[in-house]
C-alpha positions, 0 to 999 in steps of 0.5 A: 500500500501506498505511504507517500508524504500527504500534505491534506492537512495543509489545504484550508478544507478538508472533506472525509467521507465514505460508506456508513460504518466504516469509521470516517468520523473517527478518521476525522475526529483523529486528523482534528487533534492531529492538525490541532497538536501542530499549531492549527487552528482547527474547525471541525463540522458534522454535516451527517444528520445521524450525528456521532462527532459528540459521541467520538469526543465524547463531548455534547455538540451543537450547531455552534462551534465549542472548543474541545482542545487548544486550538480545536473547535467542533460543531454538528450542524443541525439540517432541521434547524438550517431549514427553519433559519432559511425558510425564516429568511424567505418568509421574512423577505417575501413579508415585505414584498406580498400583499398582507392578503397573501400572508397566510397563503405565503406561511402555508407555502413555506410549511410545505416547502419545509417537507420538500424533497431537497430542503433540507439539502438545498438549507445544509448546502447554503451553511456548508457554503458560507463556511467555505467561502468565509474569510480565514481569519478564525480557522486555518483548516476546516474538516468537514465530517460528512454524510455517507457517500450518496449524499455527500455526492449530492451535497459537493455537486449541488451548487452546480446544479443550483447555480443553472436554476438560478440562472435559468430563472433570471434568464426568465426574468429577463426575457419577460422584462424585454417583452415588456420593453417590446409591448411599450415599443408598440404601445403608442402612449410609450412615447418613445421611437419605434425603430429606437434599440431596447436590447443594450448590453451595457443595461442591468440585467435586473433593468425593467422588472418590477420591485418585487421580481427585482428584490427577488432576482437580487437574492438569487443572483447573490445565492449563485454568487456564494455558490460559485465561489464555493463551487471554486473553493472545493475544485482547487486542489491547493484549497480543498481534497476529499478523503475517503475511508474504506474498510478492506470489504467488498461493498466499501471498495466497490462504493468508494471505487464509484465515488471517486469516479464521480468526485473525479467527473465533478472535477472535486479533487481526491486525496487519498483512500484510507484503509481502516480496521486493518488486522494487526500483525500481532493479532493472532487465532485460526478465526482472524488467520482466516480473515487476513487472508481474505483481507489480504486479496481485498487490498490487492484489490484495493491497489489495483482500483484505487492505484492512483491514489495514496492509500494510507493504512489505520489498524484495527484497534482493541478498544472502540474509539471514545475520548480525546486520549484515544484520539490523540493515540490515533493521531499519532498512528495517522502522523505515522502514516504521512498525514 
């Protein structure tokens, strides 16, 4: 297996992830302490909504950050609760802009927009974003314990997609302010020249929508904005790298192998695959005999899909993993392999 030098806890952003259960936030929680122990001021942030970075430090976590170590901070962001912050920003914006009339209507509309598909995504998304995109002045490194693979795919390709609505709408809007430009050109009462231009490309592109459409056109534009740049942030390999852990079994390997692909596809840089739980040498018994051998081939495995990433290796250990002291334990295993 690969052990070339890694340099991942030098880049800003940090993103660990896998399969459910195969310890990613143990891994995470490990390198946290390990950048913390070399004088870097540390975030980590769960962005699982099955949150167990408070039971891995053995600390209660919120969604605000608390300081755990000198230098380290760690919070768990709550999607629930990002939902009802966003759609309290909507509501209180469309509030100034809607007839009082349409005010119960709008509070109904934002009650089943809460239980949309997507929200909850669309809510984390924008709070993971503005961590990203934020200046660095309290953290040097941000670690981000994320949701198991599928939704962490989800979650690192949205502003993409979310990007391309938004410009779709205010293309929409666009074209509908030009219609209204071309209607007054036709309308005699406009009182302007009917051969004149109306399609200026030095005009604002919110130009001729009414206040409402205006305002609303304005957040979304912004909305792109801070998606963009973070979509900038998570594609520069100086800044950002995504690590996957996986365990020496068929069903992570062939996930993880899936996932690095996509990330790939979506020009998200990986950094390496961490295999974890990897018998010891010194483990002994015809039971665990068995499984080394079978371990063994899955690793083969593992270098042959994975070869072009460095694949550090973590033991499995005797004990769970609970507690600051353990973790500092697991720290030193992982600086040992070049983190």
């Amino acid at each position: 297996m690969s052990t070339t030098n890694l340099d991942l806890l030098q880049r800003r952003l940090l993103w660990v992830g896998g399969k459910g259960g195969v310890g990613k936030t143990t891994v995470a929680a490990a390198l946290a302490v390990l950048a913390a122990s070399r004088g870097l001021r540390c975030l980590i942030v769960s962005t699982d909504s099955a949150h167990s970075l408070g039971d891995v430090f053995d600390r209660p976590l919120d969604d605000r950050p608390k300081r755990l170590l000198p230098n380290l901070d760690a919070m768990e962001i709550d999607p629930d609760a990002e939902v009802d912050a966003h759609l309290q920003r909507v509501t209180e914006q469309m509030r100034k802009l809607a007839a009082p009339e349409m005010l119960s209507e709008l509070k109904r509309q934002m009650q089943l927009t809460r239980h949309s598909p997507g929200t909850q995504e669309a809510a984390l998304l924008e709070r993971i974003a503005r961590l990203v995109t934020a200046p660095p002045d309290n953290y040097d490194l941000i670690i981000f314990d994320t949701a198991p693979t599928g939704h962490t795919l989800r979650l690192l390709t949205l502003p993409e997609a979310m990007a391309a609505w938004t410009d779709g709408l205010l293309s929409h809007n666009r074209k509908s302010a030009e219609l209204g430009k071309v209607l007054q050109h036709l309308t005699p009462r406009s009182g302007r020249d009917l051969n004149s231009p109306f399609d200026d490309p030095n005009e604002d592109p919110l130009d001729g929508l009414d206040q409402r459409t205006r305002s609303v056109a304005e957040t979304l534009r912004n909305r792109r904005r801070l998606f963009h740049k973070a979509r900038r942030q998570l594609e520069d390999p100086t800044v950002s790298g995504f690590l996957f852990v996986l365990t020496a079994e068929r069903l992570p390997i062939l996930e993880t192998v899936r996932a690095v692909e996509s990330l790939q596809q979506a020009q998200i840089p990986v950094a390496a695959a961490l295999v974890n739980r990897v018998i010891p040498d010194s483990a002994d018994g015809h039971f665990l005999q068995q499984r080394r051998r079978q371990e063994a081939s899955y690793l083969q495995r593992i270098d042959h899909d994975l070869g072009h990433l460095p694949r550090p290796l973590l033991p499995w250990l005797e004990t769970d993993v609970q507690g600051i002291e353990v973790l500092q334990q697991l720290a030193q295993l992982l600086a040992e392999q070049g983190f």
